[in-house]
C-alpha positions in Angstrom: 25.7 136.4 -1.1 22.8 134.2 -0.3 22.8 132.3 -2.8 26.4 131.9 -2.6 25.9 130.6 1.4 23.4 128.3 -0.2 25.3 126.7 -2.6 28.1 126.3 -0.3 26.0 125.0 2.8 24.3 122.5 -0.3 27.8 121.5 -1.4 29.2 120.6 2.2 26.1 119.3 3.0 26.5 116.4 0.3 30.6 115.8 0.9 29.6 115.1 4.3 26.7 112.4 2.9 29.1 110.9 0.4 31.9 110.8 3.2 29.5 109.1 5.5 28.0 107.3 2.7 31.6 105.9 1.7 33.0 104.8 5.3 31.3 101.8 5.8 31.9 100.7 2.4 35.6 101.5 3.3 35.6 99.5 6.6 33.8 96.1 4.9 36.6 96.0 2.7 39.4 96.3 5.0 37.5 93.9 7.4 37.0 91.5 4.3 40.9 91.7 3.5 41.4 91.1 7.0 39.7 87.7 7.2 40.9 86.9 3.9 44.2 86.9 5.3 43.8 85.9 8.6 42.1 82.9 8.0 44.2 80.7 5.6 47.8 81.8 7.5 46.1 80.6 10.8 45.4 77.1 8.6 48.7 77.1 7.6 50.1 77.7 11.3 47.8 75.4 12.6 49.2 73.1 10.0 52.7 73.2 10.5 52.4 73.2 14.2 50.9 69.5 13.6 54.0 68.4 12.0 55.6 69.1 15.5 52.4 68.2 18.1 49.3 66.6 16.2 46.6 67.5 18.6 47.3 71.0 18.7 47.9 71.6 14.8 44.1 69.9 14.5 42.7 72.0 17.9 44.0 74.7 15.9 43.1 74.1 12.7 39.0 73.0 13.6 39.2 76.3 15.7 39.8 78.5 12.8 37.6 76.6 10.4 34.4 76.8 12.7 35.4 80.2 13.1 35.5 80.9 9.5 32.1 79.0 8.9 29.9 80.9 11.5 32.1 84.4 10.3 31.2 84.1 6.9 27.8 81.7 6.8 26.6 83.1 10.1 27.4 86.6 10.4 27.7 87.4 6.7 24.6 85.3 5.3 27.1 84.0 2.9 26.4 80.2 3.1 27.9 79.0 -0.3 30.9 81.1 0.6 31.1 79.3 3.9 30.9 75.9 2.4 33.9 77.0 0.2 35.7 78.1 3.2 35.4 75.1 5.2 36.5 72.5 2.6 39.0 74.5 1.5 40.0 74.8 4.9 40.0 70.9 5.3 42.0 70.1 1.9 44.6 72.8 2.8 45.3 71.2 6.2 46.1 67.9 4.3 48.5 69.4 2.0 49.8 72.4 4.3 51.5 70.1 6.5 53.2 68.0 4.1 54.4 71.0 2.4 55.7 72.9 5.1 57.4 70.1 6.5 58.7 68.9 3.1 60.3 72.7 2.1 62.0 72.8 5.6 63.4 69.8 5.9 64.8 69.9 2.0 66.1 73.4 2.6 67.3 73.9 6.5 67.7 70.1 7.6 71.3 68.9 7.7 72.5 66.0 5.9 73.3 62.7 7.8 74.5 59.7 6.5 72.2 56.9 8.1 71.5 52.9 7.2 68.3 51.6 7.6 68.0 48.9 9.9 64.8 48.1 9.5 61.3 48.3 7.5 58.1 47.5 9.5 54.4 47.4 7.9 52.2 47.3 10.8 48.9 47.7 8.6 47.2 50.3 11.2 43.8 51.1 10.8 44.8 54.4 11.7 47.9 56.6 10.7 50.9 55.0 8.5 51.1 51.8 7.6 54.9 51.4 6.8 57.8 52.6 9.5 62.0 52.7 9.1 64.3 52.7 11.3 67.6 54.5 10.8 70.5 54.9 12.5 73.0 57.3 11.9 76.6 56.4 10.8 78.7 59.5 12.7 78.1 61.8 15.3 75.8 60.4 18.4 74.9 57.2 16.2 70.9 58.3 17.3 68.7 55.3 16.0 64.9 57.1 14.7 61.9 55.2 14.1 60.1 57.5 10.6 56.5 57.4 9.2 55.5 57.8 6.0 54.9 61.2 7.0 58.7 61.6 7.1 58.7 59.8 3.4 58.9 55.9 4.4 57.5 54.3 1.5 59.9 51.5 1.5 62.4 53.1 -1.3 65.2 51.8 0.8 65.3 48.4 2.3 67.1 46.9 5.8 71.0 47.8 5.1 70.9 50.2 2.7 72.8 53.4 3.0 70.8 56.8 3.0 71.0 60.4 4.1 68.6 61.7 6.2 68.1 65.0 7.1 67.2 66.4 10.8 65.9 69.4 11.7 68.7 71.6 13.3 66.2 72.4 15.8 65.8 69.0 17.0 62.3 69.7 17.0 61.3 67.6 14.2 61.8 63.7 12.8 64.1 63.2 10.4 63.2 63.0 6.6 64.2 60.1 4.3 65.6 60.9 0.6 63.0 60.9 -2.1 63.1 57.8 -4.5 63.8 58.2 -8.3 59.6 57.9 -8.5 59.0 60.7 -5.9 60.6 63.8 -7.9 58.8 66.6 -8.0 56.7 65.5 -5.0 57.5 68.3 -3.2 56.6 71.4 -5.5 53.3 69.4 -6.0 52.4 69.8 -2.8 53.5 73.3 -2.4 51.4 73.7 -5.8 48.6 72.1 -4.2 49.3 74.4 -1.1 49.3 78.1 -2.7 46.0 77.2 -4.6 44.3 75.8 -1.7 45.5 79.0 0.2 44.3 81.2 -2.9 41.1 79.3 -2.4 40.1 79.7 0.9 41.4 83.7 1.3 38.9 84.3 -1.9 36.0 82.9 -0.6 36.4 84.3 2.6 36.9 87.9 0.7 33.8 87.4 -1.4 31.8 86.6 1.4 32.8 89.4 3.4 32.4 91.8 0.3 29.6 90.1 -0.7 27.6 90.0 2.7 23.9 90.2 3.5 22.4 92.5 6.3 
């Protein structure tokens, strides 16, 4: 019977080890899954709330990126991780924004007929270069002023018929039509999107699995 209390005691005693022994091992993952997630959908919220107000999609997106940086250089000793992070954090603002803008406008915005009145290349040293205005040919008859960020790349010139499509929200510019050049512009830069997202929630994974201390 004593050796059978023994063996028993020696038996719990080591479940309880390996059940200690396995927790944190348990909680670095989740917590590594967590960033790993965390981090590239606040990029790409911080992205598409630039397509609607600049500053705030860049407060937001530098915001997470330091974040990232010090989380998984700082904290986690992982500096090549961190470096990954960050630029891929950078690149995926570029193309996030684009590419959310792009899929919403080609899938919810409503079709306007529209004429372009006029094509303006201001040659800024910051931002756009080449603007259109439109002005819609029912409804209100709303004249916009676009950006190349709402695909003015002087495909159509002053006169020329178009359809536009605005954001049913009102929320956003409208978007011109693609040119017979630009097709396939759009899955590009959602292409370019996904792996940059892939990217970034990897590194930040690997440097949270990975971690020193």
């Amino acid at each position: 019977m004593g050796a059978s209390g023994t063996a028993v005691a020696a038996d719990g005693t080591g479940g309880a080890e390996t059940s200690r022994a396995g927790l944190p091992g348990g909680r670095r993952a989740a917590g590594s899954v967590l960033w790993a997630l965390l981090v590239p959908g606040l990029l790409l919220l911080g992205s598409a709330l630039g397509q609607w107000v600049t500053w705030l999609g860049v407060v937001v997106v530098l915001a997470v990126i330091a974040v990232a940086a010090w989380r998984v250089g700082g904290v986690w000793r992982r500096a090549g991780a961190a470096t990954l992070v960050s630029f891929g954090g950078f690149a995926l603002m570029l193309f996030a924004g684009p590419a959310v803008y792009e899929a919403y406008m080609t899938t919810v915005g409503q079709p306007v007929d529209a004429v372009v009145t006029r094509v303006a290349d201001r040659d800024q040293r910051r931002g756009p270069d080449l603007f259109c205005t439109v002005r819609e040919l029912g409804g209100d008859r709303r004249t916009y002023e676009v950006s190349q960020r709402e695909n003015c790349f002087g495909q159509a010139g002053p006169g020329d018929r178009v359809e536009i499509r605005e954001d049913p929200l009102g929320l956003l510019d409208p978007r011109l039509p693609d040119s017979p050049d630009q097709r396939n512009t759009t899955e590009i830069t959602l292409a370019a999107t996904a792996a940059l997202t892939v990217l970034v929630a990897a590194g930040t994974l690997y440097g949270g699995l990975r971690r020193r201390g």
